[in-house]
C-alpha positions as CSV (number, residue, x, y, z in Angstrom):
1,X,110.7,93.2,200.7
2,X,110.8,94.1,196.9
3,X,111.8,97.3,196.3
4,X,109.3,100.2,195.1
5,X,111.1,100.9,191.8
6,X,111.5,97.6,190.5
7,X,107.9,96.7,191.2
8,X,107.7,100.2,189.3
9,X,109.9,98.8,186.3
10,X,108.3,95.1,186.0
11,X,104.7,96.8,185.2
12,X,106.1,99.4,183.0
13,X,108.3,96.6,181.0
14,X,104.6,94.5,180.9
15,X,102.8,97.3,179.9
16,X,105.3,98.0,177.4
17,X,104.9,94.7,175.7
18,X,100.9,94.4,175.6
19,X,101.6,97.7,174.2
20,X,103.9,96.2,171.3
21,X,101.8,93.6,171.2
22,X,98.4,95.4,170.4
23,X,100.0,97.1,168.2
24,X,101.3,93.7,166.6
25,X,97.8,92.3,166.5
26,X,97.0,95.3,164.7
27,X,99.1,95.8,162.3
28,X,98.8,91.6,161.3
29,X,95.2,92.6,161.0
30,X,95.3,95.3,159.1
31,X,97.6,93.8,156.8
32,X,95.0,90.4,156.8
33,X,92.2,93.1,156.1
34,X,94.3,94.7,152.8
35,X,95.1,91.2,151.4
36,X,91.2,89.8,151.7
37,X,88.8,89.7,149.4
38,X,86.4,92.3,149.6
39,X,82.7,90.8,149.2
40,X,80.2,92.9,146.7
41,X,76.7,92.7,145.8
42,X,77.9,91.4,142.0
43,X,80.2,88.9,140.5
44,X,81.3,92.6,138.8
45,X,81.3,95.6,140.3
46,X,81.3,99.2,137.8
47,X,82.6,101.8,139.8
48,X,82.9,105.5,138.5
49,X,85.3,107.9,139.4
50,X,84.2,111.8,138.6
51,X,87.4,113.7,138.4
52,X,87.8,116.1,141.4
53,X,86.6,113.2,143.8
54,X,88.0,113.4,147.1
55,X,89.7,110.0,148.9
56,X,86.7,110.5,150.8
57,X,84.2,110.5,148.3
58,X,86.0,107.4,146.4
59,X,85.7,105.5,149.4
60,X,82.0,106.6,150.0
61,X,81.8,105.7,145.9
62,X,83.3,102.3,146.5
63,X,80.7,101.2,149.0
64,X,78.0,102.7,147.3
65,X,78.7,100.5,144.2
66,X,78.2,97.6,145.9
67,X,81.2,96.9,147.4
68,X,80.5,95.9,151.2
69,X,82.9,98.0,153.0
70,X,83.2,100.3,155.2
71,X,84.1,103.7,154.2
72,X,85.7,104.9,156.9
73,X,87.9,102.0,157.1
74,X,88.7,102.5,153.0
75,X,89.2,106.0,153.4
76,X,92.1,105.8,156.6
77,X,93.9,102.8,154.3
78,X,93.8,105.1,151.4
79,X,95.6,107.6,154.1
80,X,97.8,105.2,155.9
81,X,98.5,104.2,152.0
82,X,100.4,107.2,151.2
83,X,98.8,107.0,147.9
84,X,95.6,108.6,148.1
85,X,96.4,111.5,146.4
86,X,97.4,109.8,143.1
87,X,93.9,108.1,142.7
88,X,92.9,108.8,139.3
89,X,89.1,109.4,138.3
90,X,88.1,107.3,135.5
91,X,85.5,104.5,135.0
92,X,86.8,101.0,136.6
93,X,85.4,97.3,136.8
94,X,86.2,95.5,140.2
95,X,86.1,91.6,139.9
96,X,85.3,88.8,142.2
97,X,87.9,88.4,144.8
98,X,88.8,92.3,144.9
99,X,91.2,93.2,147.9
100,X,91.8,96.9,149.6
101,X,95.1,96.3,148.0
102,X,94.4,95.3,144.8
103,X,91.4,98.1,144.4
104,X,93.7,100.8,145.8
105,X,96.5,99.4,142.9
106,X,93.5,99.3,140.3
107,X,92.5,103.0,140.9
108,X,96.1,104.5,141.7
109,X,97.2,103.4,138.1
110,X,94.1,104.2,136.2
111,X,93.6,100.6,135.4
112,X,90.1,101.3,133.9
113,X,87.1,98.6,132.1
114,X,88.3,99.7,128.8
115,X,86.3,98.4,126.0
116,X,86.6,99.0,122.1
117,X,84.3,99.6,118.8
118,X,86.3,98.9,115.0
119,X,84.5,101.6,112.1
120,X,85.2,99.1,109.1
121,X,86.8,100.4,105.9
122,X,83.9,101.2,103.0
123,X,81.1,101.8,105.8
124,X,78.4,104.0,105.9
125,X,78.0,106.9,108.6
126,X,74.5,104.9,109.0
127,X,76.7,101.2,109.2
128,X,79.0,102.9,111.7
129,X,76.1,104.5,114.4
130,X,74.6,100.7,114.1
131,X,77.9,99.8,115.4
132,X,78.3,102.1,118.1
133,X,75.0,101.3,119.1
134,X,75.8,97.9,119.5
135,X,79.1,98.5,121.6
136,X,79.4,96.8,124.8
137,X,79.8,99.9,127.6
138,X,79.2,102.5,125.2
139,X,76.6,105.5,126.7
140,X,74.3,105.8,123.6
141,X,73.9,110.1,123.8
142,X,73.3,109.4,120.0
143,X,70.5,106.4,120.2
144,X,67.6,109.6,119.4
145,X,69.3,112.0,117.8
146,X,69.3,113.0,113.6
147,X,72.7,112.9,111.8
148,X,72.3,116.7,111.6
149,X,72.1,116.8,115.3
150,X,74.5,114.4,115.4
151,X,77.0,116.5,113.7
152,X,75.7,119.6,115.5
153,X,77.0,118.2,118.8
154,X,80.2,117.6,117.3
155,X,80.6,121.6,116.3
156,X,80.3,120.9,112.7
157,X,76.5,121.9,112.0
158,X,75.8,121.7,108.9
159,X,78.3,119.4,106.9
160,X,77.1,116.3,106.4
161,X,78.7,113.0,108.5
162,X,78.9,110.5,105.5
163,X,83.2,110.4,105.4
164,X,84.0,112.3,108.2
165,X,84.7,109.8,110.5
166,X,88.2,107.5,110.0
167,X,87.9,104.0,110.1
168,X,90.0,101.8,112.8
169,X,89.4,100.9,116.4
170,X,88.6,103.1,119.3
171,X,89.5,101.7,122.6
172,X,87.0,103.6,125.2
173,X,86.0,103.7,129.0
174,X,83.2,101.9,129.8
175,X,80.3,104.4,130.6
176,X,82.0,106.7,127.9
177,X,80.0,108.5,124.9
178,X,79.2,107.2,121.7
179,X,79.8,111.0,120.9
180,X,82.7,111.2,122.2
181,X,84.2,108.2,120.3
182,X,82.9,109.8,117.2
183,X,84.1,112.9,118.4
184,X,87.9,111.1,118.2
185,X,87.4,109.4,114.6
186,X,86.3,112.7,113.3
187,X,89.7,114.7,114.4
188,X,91.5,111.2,113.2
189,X,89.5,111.6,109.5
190,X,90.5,115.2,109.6
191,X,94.4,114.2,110.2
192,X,94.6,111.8,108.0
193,X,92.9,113.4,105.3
194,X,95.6,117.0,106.1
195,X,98.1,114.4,105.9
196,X,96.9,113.1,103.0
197,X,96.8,116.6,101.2
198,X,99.5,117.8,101.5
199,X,101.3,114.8,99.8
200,X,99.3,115.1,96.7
201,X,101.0,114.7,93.0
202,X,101.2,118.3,91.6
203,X,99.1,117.2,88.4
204,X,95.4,116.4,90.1
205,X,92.7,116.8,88.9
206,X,91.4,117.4,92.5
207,X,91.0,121.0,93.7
208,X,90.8,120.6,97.4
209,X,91.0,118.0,100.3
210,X,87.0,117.3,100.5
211,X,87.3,116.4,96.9
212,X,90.3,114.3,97.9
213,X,87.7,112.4,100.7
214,X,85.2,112.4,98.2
215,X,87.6,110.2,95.6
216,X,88.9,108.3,98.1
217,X,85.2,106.8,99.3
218,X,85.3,106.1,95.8
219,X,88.0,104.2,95.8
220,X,87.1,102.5,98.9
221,X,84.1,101.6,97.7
222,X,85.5,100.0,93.9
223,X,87.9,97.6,95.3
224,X,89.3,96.1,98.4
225,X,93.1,95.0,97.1
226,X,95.2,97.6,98.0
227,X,97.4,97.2,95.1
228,X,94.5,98.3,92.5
229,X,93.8,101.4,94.3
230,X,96.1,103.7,93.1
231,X,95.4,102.7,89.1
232,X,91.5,103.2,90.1
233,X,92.6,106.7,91.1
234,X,94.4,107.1,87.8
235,X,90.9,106.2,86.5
236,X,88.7,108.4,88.0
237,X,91.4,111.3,87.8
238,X,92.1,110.7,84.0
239,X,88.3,111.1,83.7
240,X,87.9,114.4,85.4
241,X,90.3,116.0,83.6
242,X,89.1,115.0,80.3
243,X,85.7,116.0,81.4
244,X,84.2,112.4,81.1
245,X,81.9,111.0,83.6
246,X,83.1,108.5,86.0
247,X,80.2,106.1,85.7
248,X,80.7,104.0,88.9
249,X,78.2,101.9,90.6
250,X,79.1,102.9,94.3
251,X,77.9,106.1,93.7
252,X,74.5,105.0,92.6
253,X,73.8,102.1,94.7
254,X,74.7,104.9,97.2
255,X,72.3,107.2,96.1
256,X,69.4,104.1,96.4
257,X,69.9,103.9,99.7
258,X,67.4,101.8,101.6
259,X,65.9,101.4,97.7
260,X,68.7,98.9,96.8
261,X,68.2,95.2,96.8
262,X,71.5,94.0,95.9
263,X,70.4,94.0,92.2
264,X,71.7,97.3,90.5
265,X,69.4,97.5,87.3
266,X,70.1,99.6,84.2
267,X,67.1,101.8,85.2
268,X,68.9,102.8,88.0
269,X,71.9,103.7,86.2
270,X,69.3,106.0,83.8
271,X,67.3,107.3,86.6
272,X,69.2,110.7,87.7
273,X,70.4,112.1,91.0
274,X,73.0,113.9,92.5
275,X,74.9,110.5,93.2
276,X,74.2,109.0,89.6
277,X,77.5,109.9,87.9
278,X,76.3,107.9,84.8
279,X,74.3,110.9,84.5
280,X,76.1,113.8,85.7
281,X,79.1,115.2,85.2
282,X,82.5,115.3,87.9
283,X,82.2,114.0,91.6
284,X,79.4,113.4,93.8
285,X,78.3,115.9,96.3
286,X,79.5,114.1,99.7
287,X,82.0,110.6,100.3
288,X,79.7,107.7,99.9
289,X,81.7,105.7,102.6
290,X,84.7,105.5,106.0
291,X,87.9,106.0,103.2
292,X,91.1,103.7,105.1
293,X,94.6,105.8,104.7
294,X,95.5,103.4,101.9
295,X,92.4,105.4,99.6
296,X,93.1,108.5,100.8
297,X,96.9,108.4,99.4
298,X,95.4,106.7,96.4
299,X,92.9,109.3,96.1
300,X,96.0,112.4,95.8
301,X,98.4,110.4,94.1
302,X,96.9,108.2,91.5
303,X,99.2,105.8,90.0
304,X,101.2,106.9,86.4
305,X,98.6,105.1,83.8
306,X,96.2,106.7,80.8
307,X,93.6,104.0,82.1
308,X,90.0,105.3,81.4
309,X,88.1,102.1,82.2
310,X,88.4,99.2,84.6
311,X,86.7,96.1,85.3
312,X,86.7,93.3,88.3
313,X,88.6,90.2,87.1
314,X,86.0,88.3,89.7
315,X,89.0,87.4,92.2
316,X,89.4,90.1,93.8
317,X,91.2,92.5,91.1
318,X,90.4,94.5,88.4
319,X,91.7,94.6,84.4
320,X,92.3,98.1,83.3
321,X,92.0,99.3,80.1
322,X,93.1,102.5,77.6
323,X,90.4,102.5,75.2
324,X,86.5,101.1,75.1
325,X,87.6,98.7,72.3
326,X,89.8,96.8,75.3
327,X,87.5,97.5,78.0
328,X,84.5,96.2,75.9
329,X,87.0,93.2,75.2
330,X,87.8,92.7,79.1
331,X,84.4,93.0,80.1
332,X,83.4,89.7,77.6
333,X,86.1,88.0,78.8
334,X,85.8,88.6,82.8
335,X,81.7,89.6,83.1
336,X,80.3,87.5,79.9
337,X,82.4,84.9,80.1
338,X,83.2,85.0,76.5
């Protein structure tokens, strides 16, 4: 006769290893279920992340974009994880072939759809909303609004946008604001142009920073060869303190606006408004374009030169000139041909 207490210890020892072994067969399938792909209702799914969301919500989030999982499930790995309190809000893109694993990873490290918009150098506030309008993820709060509401939304009601925005390439969330991204360029403009400032040459002619921004569209506009900037500056900045009118075309093809054909005619140049410097006297009354950082620094510290007149080689410089004799004499040689 087998004894009680080892009939006793054999069913506790089996017991013991369906126990180990359940918990075997668990563990390899939860650890098959983290590592497999995850199937969705898209080839992409967008999922959004509002800050304050609980593990909870995520996981109810995660399902509800289109992933097909269970959120309960999601939820206890996000537990068993150890990481669920380091989820990050944010807006996130979850490819084909998505694990638990790999989402958890995505979401943990703020791995979000990022996307980005360029504001090109010598562009129009108009040239720059077309832009944003056209950018791939980019929430278009702007799409009805005026450029004084525009600007109204950004807390600065009542200035006008042409300038105030620096040009260079925003990286954004997808789902973000357009405003928001112009929100960014503006405090950028306004940086660079503070920066820009307070490096001036003591002997400008400029009195204050928006004339600086003013100039530097200017600039901008006149030429896109760095190295001529800073004698264009010397130009305009000889001109202004002698009191003569700087008599460039940006200006009025600027003042056109949807008017210009591409063909600036001399009745234009005769036909006055507040952008026709042929006309009147000193700067215009806003920037005429997105000033880089190279024409802002040209703008405050024109180059050493008694210039008063410049004209475009046709390769990409300019020939400057002292008197109108020379100029006259560079413009037959470069524009006439002569």
């Amino acid at each position: 006769m087998i004894p009680r207490f080892i009939l006793t210890e054999s069913r506790a020892v089996r017991f013991l290893i369906a126990v180990v072994l359940a918990v075997a067969a668990l563990f390899a399938a939860g650890f098959a279920w983290v590592h497999a792909p995850l199937a969705q209702s898209a080839a992409s799914v967008d999922l959004n992340i509002e800050p304050g969301s609980s593990p909870r919500d995520v996981a109810r989030l995660v399902a509800a974009a289109g992933v097909k999982v269970q959120p309960d499930l999601l939820y206890w790995w996000f537990r068993i994880s150890g990481k669920s309190r380091n989820i990050r809000a944010g807006s996130y893109e979850l490819p084909e072939g998505t694990t638990p694993m790999t989402l958890l990873q995505k979401v943990v490290q703020g791995d979000e759809a990022l996307r980005s918009v360029t504001l090109v150098e010598g562009w129009t506030f108009r040239q720059a909303r077309q832009a944003l309008a056209k950018a791939e993820g980019l929430r278009p709060d702007s799409k009805t609004m005026s450029d004084e509401s525009v600007m109204e939304a950004l807390d600065r009601s009542g200035q006008h946008p042409e300038g105030r925005f620096f040009p260079d390439t925003y990286t954004y969330s997808k789902g973000s604001s357009d405003l928001a991204v112009l929100r960014r360029a503006m405090r950028s403009m306004d940086q660079h142009l503070e920066a820009a400032w307070k490096l001036r040459t003591p002997s400008l002619a400029l009195q204050s920073p928006d004339q600086a921004l003013v100039l530097a569209s200017i600039i901008e506009k006149e030429t896109g060869r760095t190295a001529d900037q800073g004698l264009i500056s010397a130009v305009f900045n000889n001109r202004l303190q002698i009191g003569m009118r700087l008599q460039t075309d940006p200006t009025v093809i600027y003042g056109l606006g949807d008017k210009f054909d591409g063909n600036l005619r001399r009745t234009d140049l005769q036909n006055d408004s507040p952008y026709n410097t042929y006309t009147r006297n000193g700067l215009p009354p806003t920037p005429i374009s997105l000033p880089g950082r190279s024409a802002l620094l040209a703008a405050v510290n024109p180059q050493s030169s008694k210039a008063l007149y410049f004209v475009a080689r046709g390769d990409g410089s300019s020939h400057f000139s002292n008197t109108l004799d020379e100029h006259n004499r560079a413009v037959d040689k470069y524009q006439r041909g002569r």
